[in-house]
Structures are given as C-alpha cells and as structure tokens.
mmCIF file of the N, C-alpha and C atoms, coordinates in Angstrom:
data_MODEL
# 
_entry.id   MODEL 
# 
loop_
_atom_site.group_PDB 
_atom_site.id 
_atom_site.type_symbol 
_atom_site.label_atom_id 
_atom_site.label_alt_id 
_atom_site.label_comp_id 
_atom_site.label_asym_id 
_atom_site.label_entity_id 
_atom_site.label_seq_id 
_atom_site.pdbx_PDB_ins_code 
_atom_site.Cartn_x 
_atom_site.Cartn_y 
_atom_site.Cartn_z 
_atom_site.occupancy 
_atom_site.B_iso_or_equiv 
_atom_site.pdbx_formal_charge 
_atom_site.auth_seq_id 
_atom_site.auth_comp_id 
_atom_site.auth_asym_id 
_atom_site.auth_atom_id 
_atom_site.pdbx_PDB_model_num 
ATOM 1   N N  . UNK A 1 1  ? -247.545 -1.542  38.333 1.00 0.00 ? 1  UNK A N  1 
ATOM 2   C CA . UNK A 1 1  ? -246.997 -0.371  37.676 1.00 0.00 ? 1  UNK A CA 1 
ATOM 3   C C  . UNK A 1 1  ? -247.919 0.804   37.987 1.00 0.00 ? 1  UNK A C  1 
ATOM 4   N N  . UNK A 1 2  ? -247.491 1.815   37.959 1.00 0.00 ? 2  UNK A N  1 
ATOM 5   C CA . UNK A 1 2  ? -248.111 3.319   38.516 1.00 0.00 ? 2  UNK A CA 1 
ATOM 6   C C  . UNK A 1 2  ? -247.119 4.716   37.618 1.00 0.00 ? 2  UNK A C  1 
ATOM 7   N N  . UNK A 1 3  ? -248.056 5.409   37.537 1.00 0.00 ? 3  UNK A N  1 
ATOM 8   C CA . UNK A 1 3  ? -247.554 6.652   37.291 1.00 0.00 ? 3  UNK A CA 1 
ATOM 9   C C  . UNK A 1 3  ? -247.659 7.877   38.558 1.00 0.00 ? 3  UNK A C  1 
ATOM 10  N N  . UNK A 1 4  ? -246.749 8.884   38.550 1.00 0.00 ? 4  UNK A N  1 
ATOM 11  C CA . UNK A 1 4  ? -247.230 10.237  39.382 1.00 0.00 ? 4  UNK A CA 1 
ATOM 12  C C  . UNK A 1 4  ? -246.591 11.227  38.274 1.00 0.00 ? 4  UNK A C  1 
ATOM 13  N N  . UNK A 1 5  ? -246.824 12.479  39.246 1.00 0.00 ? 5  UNK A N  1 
ATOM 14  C CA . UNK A 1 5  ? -246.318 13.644  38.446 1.00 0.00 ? 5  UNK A CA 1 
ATOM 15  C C  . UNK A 1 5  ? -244.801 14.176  39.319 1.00 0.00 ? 5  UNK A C  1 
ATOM 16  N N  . UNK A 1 6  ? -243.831 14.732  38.493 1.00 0.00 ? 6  UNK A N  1 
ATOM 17  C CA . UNK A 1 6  ? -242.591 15.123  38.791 1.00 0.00 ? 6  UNK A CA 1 
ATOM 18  C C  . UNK A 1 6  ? -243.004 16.104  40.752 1.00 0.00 ? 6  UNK A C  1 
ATOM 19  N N  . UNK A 1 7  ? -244.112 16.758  40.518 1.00 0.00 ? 7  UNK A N  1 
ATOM 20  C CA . UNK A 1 7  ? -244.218 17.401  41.774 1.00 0.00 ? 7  UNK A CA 1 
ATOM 21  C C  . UNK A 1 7  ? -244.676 16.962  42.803 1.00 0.00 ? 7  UNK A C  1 
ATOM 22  N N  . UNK A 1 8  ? -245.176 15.545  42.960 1.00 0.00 ? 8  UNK A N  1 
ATOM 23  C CA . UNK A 1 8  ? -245.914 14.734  43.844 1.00 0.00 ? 8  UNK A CA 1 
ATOM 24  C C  . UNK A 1 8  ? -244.602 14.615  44.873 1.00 0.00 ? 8  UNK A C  1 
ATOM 25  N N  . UNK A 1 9  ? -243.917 14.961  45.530 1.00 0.00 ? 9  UNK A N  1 
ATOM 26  C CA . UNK A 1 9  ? -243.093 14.569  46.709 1.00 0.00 ? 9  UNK A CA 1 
ATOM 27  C C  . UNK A 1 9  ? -243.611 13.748  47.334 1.00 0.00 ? 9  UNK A C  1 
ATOM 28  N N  . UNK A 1 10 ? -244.305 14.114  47.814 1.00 0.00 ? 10 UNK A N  1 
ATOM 29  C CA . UNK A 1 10 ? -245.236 12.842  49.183 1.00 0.00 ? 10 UNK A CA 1 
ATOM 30  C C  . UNK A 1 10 ? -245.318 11.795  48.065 1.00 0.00 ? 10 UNK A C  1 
ATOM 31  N N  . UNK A 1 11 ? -246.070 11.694  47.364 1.00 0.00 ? 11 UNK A N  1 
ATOM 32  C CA . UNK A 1 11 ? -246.467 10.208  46.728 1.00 0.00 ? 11 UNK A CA 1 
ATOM 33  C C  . UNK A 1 11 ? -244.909 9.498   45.908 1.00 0.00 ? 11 UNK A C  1 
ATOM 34  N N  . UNK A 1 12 ? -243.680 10.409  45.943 1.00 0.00 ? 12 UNK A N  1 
ATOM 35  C CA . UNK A 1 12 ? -242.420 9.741   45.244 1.00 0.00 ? 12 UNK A CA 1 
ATOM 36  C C  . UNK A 1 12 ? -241.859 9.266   46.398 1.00 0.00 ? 12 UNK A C  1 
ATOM 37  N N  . UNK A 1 13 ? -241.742 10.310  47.882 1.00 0.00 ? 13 UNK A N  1 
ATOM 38  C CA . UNK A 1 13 ? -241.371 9.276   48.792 1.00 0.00 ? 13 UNK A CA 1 
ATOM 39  C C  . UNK A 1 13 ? -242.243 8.060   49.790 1.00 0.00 ? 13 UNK A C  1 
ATOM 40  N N  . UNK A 1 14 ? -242.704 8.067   49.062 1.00 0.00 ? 14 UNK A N  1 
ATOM 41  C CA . UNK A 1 14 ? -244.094 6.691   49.483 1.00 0.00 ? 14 UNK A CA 1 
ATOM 42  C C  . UNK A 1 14 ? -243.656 5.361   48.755 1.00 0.00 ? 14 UNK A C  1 
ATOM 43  N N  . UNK A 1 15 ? -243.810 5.656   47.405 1.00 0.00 ? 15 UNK A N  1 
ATOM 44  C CA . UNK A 1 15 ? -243.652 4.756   46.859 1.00 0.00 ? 15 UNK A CA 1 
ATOM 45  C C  . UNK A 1 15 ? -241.875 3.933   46.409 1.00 0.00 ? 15 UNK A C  1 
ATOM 46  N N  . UNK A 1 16 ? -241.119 5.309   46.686 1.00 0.00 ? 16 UNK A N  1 
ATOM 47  C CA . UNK A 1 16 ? -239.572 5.002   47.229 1.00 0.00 ? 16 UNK A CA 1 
ATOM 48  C C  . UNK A 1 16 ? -239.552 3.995   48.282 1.00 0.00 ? 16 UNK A C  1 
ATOM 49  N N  . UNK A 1 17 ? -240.189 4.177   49.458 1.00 0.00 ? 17 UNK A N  1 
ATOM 50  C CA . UNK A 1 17 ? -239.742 3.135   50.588 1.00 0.00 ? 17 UNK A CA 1 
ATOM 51  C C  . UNK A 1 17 ? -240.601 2.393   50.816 1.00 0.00 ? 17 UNK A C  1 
ATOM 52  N N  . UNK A 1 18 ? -241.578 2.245   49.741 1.00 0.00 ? 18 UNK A N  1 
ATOM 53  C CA . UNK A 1 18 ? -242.321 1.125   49.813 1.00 0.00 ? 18 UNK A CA 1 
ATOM 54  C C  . UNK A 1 18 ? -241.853 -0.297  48.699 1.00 0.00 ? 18 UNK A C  1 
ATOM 55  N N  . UNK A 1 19 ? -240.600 0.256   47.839 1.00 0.00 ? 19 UNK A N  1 
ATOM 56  C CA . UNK A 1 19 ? -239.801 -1.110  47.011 1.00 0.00 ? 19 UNK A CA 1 
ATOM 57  C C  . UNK A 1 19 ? -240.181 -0.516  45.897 1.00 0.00 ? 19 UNK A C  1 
ATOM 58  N N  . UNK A 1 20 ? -241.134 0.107   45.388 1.00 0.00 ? 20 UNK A N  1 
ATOM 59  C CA . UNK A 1 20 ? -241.299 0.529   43.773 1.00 0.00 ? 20 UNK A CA 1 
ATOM 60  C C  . UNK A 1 20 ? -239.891 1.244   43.247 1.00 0.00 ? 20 UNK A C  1 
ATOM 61  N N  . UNK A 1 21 ? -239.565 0.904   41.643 1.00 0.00 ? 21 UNK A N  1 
ATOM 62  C CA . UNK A 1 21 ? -238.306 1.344   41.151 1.00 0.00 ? 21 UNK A CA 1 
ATOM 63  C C  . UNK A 1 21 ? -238.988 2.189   40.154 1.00 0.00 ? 21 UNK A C  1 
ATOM 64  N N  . UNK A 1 22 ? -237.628 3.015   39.963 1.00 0.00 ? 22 UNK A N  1 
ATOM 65  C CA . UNK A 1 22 ? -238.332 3.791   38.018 1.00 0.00 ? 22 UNK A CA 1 
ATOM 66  C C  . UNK A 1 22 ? -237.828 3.258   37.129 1.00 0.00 ? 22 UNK A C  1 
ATOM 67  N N  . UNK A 1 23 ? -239.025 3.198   36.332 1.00 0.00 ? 23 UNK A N  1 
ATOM 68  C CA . UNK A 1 23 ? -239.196 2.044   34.625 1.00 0.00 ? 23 UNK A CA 1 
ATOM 69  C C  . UNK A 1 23 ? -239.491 3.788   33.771 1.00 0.00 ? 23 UNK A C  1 
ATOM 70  N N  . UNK A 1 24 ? -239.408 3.280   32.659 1.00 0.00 ? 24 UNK A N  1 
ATOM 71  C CA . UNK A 1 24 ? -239.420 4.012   31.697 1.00 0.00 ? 24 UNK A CA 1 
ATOM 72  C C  . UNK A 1 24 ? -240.885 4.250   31.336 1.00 0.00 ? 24 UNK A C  1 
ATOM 73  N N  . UNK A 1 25 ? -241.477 5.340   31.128 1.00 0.00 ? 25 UNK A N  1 
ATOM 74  C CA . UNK A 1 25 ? -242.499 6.089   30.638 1.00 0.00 ? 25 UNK A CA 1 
ATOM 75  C C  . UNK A 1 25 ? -243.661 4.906   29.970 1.00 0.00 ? 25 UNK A C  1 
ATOM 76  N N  . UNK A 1 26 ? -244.401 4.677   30.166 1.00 0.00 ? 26 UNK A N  1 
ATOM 77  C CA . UNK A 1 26 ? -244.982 3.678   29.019 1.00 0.00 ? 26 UNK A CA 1 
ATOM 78  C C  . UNK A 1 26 ? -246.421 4.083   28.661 1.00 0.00 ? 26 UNK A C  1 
ATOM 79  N N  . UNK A 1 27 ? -247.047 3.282   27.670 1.00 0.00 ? 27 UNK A N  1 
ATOM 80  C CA . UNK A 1 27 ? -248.494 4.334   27.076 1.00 0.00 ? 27 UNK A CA 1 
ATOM 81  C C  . UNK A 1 27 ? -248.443 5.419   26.862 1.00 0.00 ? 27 UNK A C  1 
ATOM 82  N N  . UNK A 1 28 ? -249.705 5.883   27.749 1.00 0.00 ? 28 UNK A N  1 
ATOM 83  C CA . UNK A 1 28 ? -249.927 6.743   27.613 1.00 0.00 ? 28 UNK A CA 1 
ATOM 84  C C  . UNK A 1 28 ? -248.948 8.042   27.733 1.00 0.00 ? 28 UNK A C  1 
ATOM 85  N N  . UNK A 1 29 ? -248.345 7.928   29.039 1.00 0.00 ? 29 UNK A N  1 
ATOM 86  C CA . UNK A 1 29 ? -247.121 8.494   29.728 1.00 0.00 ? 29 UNK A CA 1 
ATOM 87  C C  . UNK A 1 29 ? -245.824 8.714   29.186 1.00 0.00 ? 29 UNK A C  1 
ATOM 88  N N  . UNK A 1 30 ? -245.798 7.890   27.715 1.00 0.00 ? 30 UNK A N  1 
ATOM 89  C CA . UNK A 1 30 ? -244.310 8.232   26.836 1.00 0.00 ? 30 UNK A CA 1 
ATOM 90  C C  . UNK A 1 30 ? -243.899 9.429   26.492 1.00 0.00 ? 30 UNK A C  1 
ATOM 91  N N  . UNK A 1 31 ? -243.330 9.901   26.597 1.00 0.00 ? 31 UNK A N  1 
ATOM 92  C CA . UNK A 1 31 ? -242.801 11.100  26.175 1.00 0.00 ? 31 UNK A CA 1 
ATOM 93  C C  . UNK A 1 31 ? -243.260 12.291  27.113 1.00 0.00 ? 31 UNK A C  1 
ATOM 94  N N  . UNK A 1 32 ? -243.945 12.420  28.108 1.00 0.00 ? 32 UNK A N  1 
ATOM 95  C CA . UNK A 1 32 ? -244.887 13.036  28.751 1.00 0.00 ? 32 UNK A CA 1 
ATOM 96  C C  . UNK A 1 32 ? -243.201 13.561  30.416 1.00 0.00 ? 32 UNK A C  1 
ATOM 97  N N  . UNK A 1 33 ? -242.945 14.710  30.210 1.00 0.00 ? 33 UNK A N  1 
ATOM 98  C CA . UNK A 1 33 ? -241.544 14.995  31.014 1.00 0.00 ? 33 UNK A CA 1 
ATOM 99  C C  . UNK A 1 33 ? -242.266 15.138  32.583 1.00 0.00 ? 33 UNK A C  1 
ATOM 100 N N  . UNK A 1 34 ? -243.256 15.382  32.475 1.00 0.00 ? 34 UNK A N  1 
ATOM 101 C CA . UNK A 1 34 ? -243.885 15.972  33.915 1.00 0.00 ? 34 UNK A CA 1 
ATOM 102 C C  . UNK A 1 34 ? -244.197 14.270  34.444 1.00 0.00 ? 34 UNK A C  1 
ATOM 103 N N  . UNK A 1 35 ? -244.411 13.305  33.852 1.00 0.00 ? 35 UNK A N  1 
ATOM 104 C CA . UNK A 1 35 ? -244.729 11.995  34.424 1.00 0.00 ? 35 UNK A CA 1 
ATOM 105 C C  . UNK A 1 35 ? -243.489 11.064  34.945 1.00 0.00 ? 35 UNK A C  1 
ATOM 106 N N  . UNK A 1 36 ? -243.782 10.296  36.013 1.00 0.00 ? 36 UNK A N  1 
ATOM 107 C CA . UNK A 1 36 ? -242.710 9.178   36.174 1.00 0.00 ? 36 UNK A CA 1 
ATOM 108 C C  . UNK A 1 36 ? -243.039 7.702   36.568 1.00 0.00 ? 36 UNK A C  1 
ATOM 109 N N  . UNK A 1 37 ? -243.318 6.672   35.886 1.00 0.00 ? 37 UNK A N  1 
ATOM 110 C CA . UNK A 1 37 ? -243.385 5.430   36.015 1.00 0.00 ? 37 UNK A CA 1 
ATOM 111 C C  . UNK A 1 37 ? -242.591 4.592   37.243 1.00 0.00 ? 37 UNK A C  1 
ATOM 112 N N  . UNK A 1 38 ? -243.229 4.005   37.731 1.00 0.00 ? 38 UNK A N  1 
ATOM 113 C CA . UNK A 1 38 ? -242.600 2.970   38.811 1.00 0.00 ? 38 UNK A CA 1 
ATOM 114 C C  . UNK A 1 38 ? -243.740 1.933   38.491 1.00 0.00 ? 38 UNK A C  1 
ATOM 115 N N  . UNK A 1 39 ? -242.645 0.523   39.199 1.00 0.00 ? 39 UNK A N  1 
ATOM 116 C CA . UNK A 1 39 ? -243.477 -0.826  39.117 1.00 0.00 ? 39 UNK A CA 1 
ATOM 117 C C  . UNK A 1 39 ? -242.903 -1.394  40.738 1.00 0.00 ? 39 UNK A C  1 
ATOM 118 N N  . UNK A 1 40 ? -243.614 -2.167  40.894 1.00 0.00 ? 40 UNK A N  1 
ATOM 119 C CA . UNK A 1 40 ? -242.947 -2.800  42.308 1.00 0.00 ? 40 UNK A CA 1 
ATOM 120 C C  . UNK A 1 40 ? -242.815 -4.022  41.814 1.00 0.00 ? 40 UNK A C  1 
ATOM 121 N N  . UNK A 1 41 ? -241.472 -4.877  42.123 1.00 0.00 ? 41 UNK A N  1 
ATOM 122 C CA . UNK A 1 41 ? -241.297 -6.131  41.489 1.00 0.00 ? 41 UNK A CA 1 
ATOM 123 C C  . UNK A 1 41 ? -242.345 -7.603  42.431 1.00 0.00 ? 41 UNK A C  1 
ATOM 124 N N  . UNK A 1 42 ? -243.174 -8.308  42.377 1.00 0.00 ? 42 UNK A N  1 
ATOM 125 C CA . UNK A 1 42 ? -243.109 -8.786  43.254 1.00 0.00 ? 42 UNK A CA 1 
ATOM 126 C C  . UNK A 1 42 ? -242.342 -10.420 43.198 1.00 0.00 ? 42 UNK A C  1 
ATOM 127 N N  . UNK A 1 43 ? -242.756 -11.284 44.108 1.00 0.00 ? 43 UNK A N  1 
ATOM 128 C CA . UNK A 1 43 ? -242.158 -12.053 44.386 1.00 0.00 ? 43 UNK A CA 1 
ATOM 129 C C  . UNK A 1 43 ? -240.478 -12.286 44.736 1.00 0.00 ? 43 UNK A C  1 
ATOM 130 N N  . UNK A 1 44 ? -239.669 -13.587 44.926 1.00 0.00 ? 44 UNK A N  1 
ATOM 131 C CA . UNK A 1 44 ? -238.208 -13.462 45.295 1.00 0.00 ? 44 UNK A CA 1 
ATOM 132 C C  . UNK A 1 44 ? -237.493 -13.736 43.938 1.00 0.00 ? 44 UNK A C  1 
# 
C-alpha cells in the first residue's frame, strides 16, 4: 500500500502500469482530498 498526492502525474502513471489499484484513503490519509491510496495485490 502507498500514498501520493492528487498532482504527482509521473508517480500516478507509474504506479497505474505497474498493477497498483485505488483503495480508499486510510490512516493517516482519511479524509485528506489532496491524497490517493493504492495497494498492489500480490500473488494469483
């Protein structure tokens, strides 16, 4: 799991075509509009 900020382009399309999805805000990051959560699932 990872956070960035809404303006990070480079680091949203990085982690886009690298398999990470968006999860919902968590911790610290709840409620926080400028943040966006991704996790990469692993295994099959």
């Amino acid at each position: 799991m990872l956070e960035t900020g809404v303006q990070q382009a480079a680091a949203l399309a990085l982690y886009t075509r690298a398999g990470f999805r968006r999860i919902p805000n968590f911790g610290y990051y709840e409620g926080l509009e400028n943040s966006l959560c991704f996790e990469l699932p692993l295994g099959g």
